[in-house]
VOBA-1610 file (N, C-alpha, C; in pm, whole numbers, padded with zeros to 5 digits, always signed):
BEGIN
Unk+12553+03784+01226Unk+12636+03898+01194Unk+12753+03910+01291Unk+12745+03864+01427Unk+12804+03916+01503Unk+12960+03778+01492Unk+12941+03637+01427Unk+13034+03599+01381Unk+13132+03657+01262Unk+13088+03730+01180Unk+13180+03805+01090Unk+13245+03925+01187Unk+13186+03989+01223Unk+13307+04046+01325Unk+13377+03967+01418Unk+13347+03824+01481Unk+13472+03795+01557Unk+13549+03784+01473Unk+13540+03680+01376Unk+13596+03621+01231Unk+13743+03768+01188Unk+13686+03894+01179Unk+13716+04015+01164Unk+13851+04002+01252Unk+13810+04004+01375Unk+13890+04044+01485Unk+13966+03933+01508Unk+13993+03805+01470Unk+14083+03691+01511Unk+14196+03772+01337Unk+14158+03766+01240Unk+14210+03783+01133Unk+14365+03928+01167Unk+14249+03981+01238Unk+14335+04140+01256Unk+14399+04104+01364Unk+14375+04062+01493Unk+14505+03988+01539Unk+14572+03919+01491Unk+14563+03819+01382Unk+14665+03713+01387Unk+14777+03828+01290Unk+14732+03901+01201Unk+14792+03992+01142Unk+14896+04095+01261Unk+14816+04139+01355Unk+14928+04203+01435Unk+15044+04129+01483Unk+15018+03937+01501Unk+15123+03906+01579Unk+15185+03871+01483Unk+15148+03845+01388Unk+15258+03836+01264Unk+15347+03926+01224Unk+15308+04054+01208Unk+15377+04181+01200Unk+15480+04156+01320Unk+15422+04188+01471Unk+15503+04164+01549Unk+15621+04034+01572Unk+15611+03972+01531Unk+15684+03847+01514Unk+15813+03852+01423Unk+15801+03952+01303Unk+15881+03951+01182Unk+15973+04062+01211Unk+15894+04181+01311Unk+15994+04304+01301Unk+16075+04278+01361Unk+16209+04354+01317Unk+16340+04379+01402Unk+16331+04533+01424Unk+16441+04523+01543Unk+16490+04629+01616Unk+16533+04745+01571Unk+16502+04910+01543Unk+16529+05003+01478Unk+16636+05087+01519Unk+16676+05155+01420Unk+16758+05295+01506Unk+16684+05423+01480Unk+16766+05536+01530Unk+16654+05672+01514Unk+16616+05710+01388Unk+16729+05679+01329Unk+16758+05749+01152Unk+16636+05692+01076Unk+16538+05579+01105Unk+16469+05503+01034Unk+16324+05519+01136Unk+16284+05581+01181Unk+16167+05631+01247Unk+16067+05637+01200Unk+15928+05597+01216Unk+15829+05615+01096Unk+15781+05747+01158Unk+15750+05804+01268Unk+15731+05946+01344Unk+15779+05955+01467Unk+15800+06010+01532Unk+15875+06090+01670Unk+15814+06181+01750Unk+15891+06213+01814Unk+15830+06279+01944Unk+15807+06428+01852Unk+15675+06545+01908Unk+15679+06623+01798Unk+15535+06590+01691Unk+15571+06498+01660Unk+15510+06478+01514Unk+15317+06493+01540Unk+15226+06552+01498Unk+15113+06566+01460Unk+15064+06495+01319Unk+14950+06416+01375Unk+14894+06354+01224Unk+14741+06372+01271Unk+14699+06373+01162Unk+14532+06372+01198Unk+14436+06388+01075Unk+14348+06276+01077Unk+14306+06241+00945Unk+14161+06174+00995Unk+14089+06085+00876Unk+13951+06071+00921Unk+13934+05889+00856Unk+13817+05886+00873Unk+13785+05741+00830Unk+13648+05663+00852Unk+13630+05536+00816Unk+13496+05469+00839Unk+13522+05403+00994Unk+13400+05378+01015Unk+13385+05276+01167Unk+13303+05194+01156Unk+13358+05070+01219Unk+13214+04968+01194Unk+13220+04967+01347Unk+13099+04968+01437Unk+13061+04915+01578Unk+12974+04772+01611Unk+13015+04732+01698Unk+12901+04631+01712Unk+12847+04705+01836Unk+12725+04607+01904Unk+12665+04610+02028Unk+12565+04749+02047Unk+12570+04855+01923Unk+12498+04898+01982Unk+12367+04967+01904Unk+12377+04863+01820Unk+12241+04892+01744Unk+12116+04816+01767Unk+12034+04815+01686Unk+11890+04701+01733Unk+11915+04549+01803Unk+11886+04550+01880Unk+11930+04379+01938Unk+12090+04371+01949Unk+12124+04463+01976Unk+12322+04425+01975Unk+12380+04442+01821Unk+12291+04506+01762Unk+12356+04489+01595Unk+12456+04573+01619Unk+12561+04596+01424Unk+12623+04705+01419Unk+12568+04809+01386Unk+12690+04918+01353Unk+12647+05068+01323Unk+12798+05103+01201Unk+12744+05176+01097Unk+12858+05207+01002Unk+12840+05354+01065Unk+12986+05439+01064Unk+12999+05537+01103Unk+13109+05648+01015Unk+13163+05790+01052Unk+13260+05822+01006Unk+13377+05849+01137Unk+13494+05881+01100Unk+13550+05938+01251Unk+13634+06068+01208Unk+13675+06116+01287Unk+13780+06205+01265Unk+13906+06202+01400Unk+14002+06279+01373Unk+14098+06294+01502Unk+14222+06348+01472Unk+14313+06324+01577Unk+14409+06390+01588Unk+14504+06346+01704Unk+14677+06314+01669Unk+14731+06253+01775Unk+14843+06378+01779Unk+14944+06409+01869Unk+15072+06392+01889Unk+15149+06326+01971Unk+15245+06346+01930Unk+15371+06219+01969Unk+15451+06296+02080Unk+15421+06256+02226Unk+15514+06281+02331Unk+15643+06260+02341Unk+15640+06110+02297Unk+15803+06066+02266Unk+15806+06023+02166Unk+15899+05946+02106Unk+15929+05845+02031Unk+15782+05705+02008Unk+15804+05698+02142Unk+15710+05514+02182Unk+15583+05582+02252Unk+15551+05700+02256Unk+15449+05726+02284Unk+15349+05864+02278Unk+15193+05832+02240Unk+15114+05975+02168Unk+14996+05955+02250Unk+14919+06085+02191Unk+14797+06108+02278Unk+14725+06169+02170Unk+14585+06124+02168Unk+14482+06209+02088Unk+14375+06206+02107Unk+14279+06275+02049Unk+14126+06305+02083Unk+14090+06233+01921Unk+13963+06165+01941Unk+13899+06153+01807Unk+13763+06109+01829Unk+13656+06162+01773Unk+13538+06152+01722Unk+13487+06101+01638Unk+13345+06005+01675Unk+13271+05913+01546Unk+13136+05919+01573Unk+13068+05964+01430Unk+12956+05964+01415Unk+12892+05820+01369Unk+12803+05769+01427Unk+12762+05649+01370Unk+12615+05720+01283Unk+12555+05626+01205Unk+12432+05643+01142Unk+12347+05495+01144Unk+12231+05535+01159Unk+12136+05393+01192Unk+12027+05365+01332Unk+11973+05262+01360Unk+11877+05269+01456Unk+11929+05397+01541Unk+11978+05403+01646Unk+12022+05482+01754Unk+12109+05576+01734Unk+12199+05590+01649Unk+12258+05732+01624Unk+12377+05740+01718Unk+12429+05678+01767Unk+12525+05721+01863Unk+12672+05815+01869Unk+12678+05880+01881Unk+12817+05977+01926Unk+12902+05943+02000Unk+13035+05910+01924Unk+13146+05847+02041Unk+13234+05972+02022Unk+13314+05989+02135Unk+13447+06071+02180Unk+13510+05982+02235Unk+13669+05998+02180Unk+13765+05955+02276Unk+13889+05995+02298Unk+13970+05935+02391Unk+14095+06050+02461Unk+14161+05875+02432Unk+14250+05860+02385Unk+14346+05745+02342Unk+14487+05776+02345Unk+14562+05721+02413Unk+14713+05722+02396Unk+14748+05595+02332Unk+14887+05567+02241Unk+14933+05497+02194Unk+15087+05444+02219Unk+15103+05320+02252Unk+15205+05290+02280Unk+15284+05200+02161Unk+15388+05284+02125Unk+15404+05208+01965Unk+15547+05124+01977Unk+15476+04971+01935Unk+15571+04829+01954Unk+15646+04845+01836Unk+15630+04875+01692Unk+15711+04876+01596Unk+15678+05056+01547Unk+15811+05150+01500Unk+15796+05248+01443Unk+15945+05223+01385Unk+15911+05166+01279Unk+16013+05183+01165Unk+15963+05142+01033Unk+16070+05159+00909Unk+16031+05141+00784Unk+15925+05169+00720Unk+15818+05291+00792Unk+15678+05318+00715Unk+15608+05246+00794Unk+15653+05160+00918Unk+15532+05086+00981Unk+15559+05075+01130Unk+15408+05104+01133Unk+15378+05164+01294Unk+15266+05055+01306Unk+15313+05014+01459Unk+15187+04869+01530Unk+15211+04951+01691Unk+15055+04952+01699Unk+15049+04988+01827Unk+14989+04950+01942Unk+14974+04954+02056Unk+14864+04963+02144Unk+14783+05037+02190Unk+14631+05081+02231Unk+14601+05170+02243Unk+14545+05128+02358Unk+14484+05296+02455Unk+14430+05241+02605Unk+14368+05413+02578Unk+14234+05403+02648Unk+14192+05538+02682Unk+14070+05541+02746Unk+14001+05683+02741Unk+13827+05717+02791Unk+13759+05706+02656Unk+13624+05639+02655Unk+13561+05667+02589Unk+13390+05741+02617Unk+13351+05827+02577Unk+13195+05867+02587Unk+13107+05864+02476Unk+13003+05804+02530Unk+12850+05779+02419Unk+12800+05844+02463Unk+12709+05912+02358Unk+12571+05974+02365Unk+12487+05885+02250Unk+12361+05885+02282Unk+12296+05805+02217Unk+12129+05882+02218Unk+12050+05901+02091Unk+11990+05960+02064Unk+11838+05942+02038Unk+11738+05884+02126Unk+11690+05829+02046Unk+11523+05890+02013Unk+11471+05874+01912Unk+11324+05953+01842Unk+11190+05854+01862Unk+11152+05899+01944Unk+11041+05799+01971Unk+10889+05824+01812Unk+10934+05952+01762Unk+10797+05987+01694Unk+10747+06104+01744Unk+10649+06159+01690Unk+10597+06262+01705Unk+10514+06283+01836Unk+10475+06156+01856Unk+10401+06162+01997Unk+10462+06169+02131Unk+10627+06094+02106Unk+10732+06079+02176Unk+10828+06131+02225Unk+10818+06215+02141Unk+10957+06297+02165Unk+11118+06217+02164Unk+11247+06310+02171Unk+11373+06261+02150Unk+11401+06219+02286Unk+11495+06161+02337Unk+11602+06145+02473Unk+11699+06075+02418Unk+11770+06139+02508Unk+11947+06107+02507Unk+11961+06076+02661Unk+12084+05951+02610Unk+12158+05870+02711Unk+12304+05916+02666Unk+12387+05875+02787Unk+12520+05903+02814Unk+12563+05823+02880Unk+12689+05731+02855Unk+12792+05655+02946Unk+12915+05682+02899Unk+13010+05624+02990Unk+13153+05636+02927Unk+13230+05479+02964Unk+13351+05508+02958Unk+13423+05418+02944Unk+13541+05375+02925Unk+13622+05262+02973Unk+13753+05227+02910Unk+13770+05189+02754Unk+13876+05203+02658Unk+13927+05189+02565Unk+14034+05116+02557Unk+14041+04945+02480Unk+14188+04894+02500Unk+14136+04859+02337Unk+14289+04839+02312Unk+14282+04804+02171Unk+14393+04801+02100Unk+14411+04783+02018Unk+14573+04809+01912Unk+14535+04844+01779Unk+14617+04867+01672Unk+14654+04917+01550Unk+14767+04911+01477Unk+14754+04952+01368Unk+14875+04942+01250Unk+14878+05030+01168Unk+14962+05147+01125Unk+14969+05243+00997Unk+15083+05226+00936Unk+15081+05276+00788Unk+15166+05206+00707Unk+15177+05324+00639Unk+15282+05408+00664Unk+15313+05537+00637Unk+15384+05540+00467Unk+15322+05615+00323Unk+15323+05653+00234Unk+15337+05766+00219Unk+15425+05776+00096Unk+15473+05981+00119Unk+15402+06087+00222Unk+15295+06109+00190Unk+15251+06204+00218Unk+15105+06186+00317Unk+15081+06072+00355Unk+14965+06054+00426Unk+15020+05903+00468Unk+14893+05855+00539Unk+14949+05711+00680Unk+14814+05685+00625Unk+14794+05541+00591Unk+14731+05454+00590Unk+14690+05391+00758Unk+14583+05343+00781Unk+14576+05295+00916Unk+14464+05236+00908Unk+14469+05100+01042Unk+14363+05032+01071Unk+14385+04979+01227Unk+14277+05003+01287Unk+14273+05001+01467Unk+14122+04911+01488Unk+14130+04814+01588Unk+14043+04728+01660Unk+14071+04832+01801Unk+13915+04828+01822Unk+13885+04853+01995Unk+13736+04857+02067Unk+13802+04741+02211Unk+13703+04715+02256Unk+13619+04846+02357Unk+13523+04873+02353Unk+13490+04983+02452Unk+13458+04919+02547Unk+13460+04982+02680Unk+13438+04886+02811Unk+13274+05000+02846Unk+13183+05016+02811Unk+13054+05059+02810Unk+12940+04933+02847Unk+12860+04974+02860Unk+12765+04872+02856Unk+12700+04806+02720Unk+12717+04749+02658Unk+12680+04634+02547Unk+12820+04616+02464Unk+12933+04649+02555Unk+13055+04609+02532Unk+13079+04633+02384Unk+13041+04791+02323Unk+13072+04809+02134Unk+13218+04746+02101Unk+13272+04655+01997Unk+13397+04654+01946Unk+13390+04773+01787Unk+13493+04828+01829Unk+13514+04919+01702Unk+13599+04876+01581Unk+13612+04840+01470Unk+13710+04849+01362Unk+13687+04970+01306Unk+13823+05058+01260Unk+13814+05194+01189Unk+13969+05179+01108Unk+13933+05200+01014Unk+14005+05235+00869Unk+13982+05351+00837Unk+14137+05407+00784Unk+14136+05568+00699Unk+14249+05606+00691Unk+14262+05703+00653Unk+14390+05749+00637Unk+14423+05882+00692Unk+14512+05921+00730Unk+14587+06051+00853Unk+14704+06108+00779Unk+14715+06243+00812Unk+14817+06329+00742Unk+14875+06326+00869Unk+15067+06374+00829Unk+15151+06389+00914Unk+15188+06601+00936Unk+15168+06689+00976Unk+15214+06826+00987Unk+15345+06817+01019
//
């Protein structure tokens, strides 16, 4: 399993440097968002590393960014996973955006991340919860349509069983 996600993650890079490779240079008038701008929308997550034996976890997320400048945002977003362990991610992510023009945004991302992790031993057992945190590096791409942003983001968590995240969904602009 854990080859279909590298497989995943070489694909979605070679896609970013391609993107990056083709774009040219913008002016303001052609902006895909700006300093100001609020979007915040929801989506699926796939994790590795932190299910049974290092498996994955399918999840949902939610969040929310704004845009400091032009080339750069900050947001909070949350993901519920479902499966062996249950885990709860939070994170604090800023974005540093290499292309924002024509409807298309490629970014970089860097932040904190925190797990909680849940686990049910049974009736005889009782629950406990664990907690770590962590660095966040990673990048992305949204592909802005009238009225909502399409998006898809790779990221590695720097935690212990090293989770990689893929999350797809789509985000409204206010």
């Amino acid at each position: 399993m854990n080859k279909i996600f590298t497989n995943t993650f070489f694909v979605f890079a070679l896609a970013v440097f391609l993107i990056l490779g083709t774009s040219s240079m913008g002016n303001a008038q052609n902006l895909a968002t700006q300093q100001g701008d609020i979007t915040a929308g929801g989506g699926l997550t796939l994790t590795t590393g932190v299910g049974a034996e290092g498996g994955g976890e399918i999840g949902i997320n939610g969040g929310g960014y704004y845009g400091i400048t032009d080339d750069i945002r900050a947001g909070l977003g949350v993901s519920i996973f479902f499966g062996d362990f249950a885990p709860t991610q939070i994170n604090i992510d800023g974005h540093y955006l290499f292309t924002n023009e024509d409807n298309l945004i490629l970014y970089a991302l860097a932040g904190l991340g925190y797990w909680r992790w849940t686990f049910d031993f049974g009736p005889f057992g009782g629950k406990q919860s664990f907690t770590t945190s962590g660095l966040n590096l990673g990048g992305g791409v949204e592909y802005i349509m009238d009225s909502f942003i399409l998006f898809g983001e790779a990221k590695l968590n720097t935690i212990g069983g090293t989770p990689f995240n893929i999350t797809g969904g789509i985000r409204l602009r206010f």
